[in-house]
N, C-alpha and C positions, 0 to 999 in steps of 0.2 A: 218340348218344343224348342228346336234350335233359335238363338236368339240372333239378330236381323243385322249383320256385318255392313258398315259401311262402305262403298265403294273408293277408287281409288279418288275418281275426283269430286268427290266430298270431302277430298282432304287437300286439296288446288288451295284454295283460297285462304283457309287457315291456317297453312303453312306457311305461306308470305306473313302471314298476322302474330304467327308466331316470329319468325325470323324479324320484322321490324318490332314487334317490343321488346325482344331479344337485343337490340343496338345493331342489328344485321347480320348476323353471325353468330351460330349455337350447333352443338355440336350434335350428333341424330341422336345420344339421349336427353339433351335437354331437350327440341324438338318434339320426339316420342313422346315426353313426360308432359308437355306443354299441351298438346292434341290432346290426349289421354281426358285431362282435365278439364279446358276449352270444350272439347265434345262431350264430355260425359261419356265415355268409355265404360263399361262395367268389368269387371272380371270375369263375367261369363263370355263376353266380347273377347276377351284379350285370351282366352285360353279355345278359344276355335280355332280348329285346325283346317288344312284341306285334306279330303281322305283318302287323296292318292302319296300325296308325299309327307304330309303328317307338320309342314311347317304350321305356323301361327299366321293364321289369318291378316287379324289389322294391321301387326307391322309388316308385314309384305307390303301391304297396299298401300301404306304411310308411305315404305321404299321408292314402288313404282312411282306414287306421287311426287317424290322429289326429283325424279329420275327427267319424266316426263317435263315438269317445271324447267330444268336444267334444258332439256332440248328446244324448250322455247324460248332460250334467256332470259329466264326469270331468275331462277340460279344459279351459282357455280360454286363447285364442291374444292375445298383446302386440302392441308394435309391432316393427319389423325381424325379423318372423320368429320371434319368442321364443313358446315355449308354457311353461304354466303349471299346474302340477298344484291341483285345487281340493281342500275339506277332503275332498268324495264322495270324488275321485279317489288322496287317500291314505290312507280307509279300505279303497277296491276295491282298492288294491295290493295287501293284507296277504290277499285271497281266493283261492281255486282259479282257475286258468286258466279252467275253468267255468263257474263262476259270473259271472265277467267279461261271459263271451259273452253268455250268457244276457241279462244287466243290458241290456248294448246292443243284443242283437238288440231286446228290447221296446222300448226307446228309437226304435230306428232303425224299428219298424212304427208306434211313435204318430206318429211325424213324418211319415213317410209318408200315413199317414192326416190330418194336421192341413193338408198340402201340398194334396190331394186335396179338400179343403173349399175351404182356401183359393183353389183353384183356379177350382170350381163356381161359388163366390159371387161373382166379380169378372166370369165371363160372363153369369152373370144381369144384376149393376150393369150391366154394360155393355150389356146386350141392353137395359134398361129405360133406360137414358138417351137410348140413339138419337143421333143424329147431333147432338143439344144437344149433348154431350160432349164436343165439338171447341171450344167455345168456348174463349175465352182467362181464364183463373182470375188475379186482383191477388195477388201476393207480399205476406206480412204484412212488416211494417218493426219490427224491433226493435233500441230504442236500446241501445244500448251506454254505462257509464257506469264511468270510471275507478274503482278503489280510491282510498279518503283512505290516508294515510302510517296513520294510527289502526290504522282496518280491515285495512290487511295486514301489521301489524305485528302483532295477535289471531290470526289464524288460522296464523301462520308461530308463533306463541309456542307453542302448542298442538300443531301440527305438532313441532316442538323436544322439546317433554315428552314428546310418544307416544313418538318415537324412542328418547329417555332412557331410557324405562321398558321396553323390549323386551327379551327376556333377549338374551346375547351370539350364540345360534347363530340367533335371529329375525333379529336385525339384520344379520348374516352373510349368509343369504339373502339379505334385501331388498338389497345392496351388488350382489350376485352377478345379480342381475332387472335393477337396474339400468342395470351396464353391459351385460347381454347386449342391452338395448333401446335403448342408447346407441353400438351397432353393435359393442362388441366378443367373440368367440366362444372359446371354450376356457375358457373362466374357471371355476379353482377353489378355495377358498378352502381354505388350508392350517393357516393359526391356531396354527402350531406355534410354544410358547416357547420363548425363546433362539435367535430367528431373527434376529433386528434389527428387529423390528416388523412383518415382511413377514408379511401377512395371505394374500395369496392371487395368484395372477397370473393373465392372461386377453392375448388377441391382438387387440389392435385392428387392423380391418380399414378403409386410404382409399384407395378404388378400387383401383389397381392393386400399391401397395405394404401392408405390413403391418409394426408393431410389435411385440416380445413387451413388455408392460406388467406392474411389478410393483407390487402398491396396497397400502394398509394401511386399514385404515377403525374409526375409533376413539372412540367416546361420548365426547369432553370436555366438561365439563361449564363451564372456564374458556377460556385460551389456551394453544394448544399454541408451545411454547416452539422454538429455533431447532436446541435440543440432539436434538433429535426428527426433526426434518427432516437435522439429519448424521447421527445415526442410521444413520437408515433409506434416503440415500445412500451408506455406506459398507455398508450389508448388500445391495445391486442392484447393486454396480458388479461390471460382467463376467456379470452374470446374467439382465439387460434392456437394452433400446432406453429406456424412461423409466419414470419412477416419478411414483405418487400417491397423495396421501393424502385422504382423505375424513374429516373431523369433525364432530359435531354443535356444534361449539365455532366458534373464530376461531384464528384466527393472529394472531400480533406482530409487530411490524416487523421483527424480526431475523427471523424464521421466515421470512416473503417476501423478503429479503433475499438468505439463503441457499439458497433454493430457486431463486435464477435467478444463483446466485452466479458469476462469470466462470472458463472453464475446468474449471467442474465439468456430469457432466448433470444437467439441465435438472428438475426434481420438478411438476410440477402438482399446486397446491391447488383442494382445494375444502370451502368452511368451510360454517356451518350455514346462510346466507343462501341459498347458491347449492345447495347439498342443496336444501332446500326447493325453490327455482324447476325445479329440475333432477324432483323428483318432482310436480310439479303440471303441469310439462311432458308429461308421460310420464303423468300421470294414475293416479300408481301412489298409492292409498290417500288421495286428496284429491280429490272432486267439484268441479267447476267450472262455476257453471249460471250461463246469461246470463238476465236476466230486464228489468225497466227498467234495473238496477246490474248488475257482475259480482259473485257471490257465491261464495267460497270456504269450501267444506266438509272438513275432516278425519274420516277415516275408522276411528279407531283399531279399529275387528272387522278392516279388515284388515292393519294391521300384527301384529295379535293372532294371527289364524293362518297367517303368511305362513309 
């Protein structure tokens, strides 16, 4: 007897549930692995197929659920795979299984019907241009034009203060989005005092080998000193492949020093300069619009309800 596959939106609800104890953000296998276990998933479940194309059943349906989620804004999906619970999506956590549905089914009939429009009206364009339509259309050209040292020195200052001012469990997340979009998966932030500084650990993933990683991520507001960096290698040894620390600060000479110190492993910093390039990279709460100049915008609404 085939065993009794859960639909897609049996997995609406739970997927917000997972993404908020997740800190908002987990990547579709942590997600996967979170449902799996939350539902009682079996292994006869999880190796069902469909019998015309032969994929795997529940995680399709896992898929379309986040899919659908996503056109209701409940979600929005990062880079490498990483989704993202929006403010909608952690007030719909806190509702009935029902009421979930509902939310998306309307979603998923507007878009439907928006698709359906959109659809009519490009065979029209098209039926009204006629074979003109093939002609060949010029590319606009637009310049591109450096940062002064000035200019990106204001909006990294500004980027700097947002961060500052974020309570501890915002800027916890944002660490945690980060590296999930910076390819590494399992990341959870622990934050537990009297650990050695160790904030949280996560498994980075390069191609065919993996790291367990254990990080600290820490508001300084000056230089973190070298005493910090032994720290928080004698609170990792035997319990990671490497360590790192993240500040909205700088480090000292002795801190980089000791962090590539001979015979000990190995710490990767990363100080406020390189946060910054690292979230403008990643586009996480900083706009970046090319226009005659490149112009960089900070976003503090979303470090606000990250």
């Amino acid at each position: 007897m085939s065993p009794t596959i859960p639909k897609l939106e049996d997995f609406l609800l739970p997927t917000l549930k997972v993404l908020e104890s997740h800190g908002g953000s987990a990547t579709i296998e942590e997600i996967e692995a979170a449902l799996i276990e939350a539902e009682g998933i079996t292994p006869a479940q999880m190796e069902a197929a469909y019998p015309t194309s032969g994929a795997a059943m529940v995680p399709d349906r896992m898929s379309w659920a986040r899919s659908y989620l996503k056109i209701a804004g409940l979600l929005g999906s990062g880079g490498r795979g990483v989704w993202v619970l929006t403010d909608e999506g952690r007030h719909a956590a806190a509702l009935s299984d029902d009421a979930v549905r509902k939310m998306v089914a309307a979603a998923g009939s507007a878009h439907n019907a928006k698709l359906y429009a959109r659809k009519k009206a490009k065979e029209a364009a098209a039926a009204q241009a006629g074979a003109s339509s093939a002609s060949a259309q010029g590319e606009d050209i637009i310049l591109h034009e450096q940062q002064s040292e000035e200019e990106a020195a204001e909006w990294t200052d500004t980027l700097l203060a947002t961060l500052k001012a974020m309570p501890p469990d915002g800027y916890e997340r944002l660490a945690q989005r980060l590296l999930r979009e910076s390819g590494f998966v399992r990341v959870e932030v622990t934050g537990k005092s009297g650990d050695g500084g160790i904030d949280g650990s996560g498994v980075l993933r390069m191609n065919l080998i993996s790291f367990q990683v254990l990080f600290q991520c820490k508001r300084y507001a000056g230089s973190v000193p070298s005493s910090t960096v032994r720290d928080f290698r004698g609170a990792m040894q035997g319990r990671a492949d490497k360590g790192l620390i993240i500040t909205t600060g700088s480090f000292t000479a002795e801190a980089r020093k000791e962090a590539t110190r001979d015979g000990a492993p190995a710490i990767d910093l990363i100080d406020g300069e390189a946060l910054c390039a690292l979230l403008r990279e990643r586009e996480l709460g900083v706009r970046v619009r090319q226009v005659v100049r490149e112009e960089v915008e900070v976003l503090p609404a979303f470090f606000a309800e990250i």
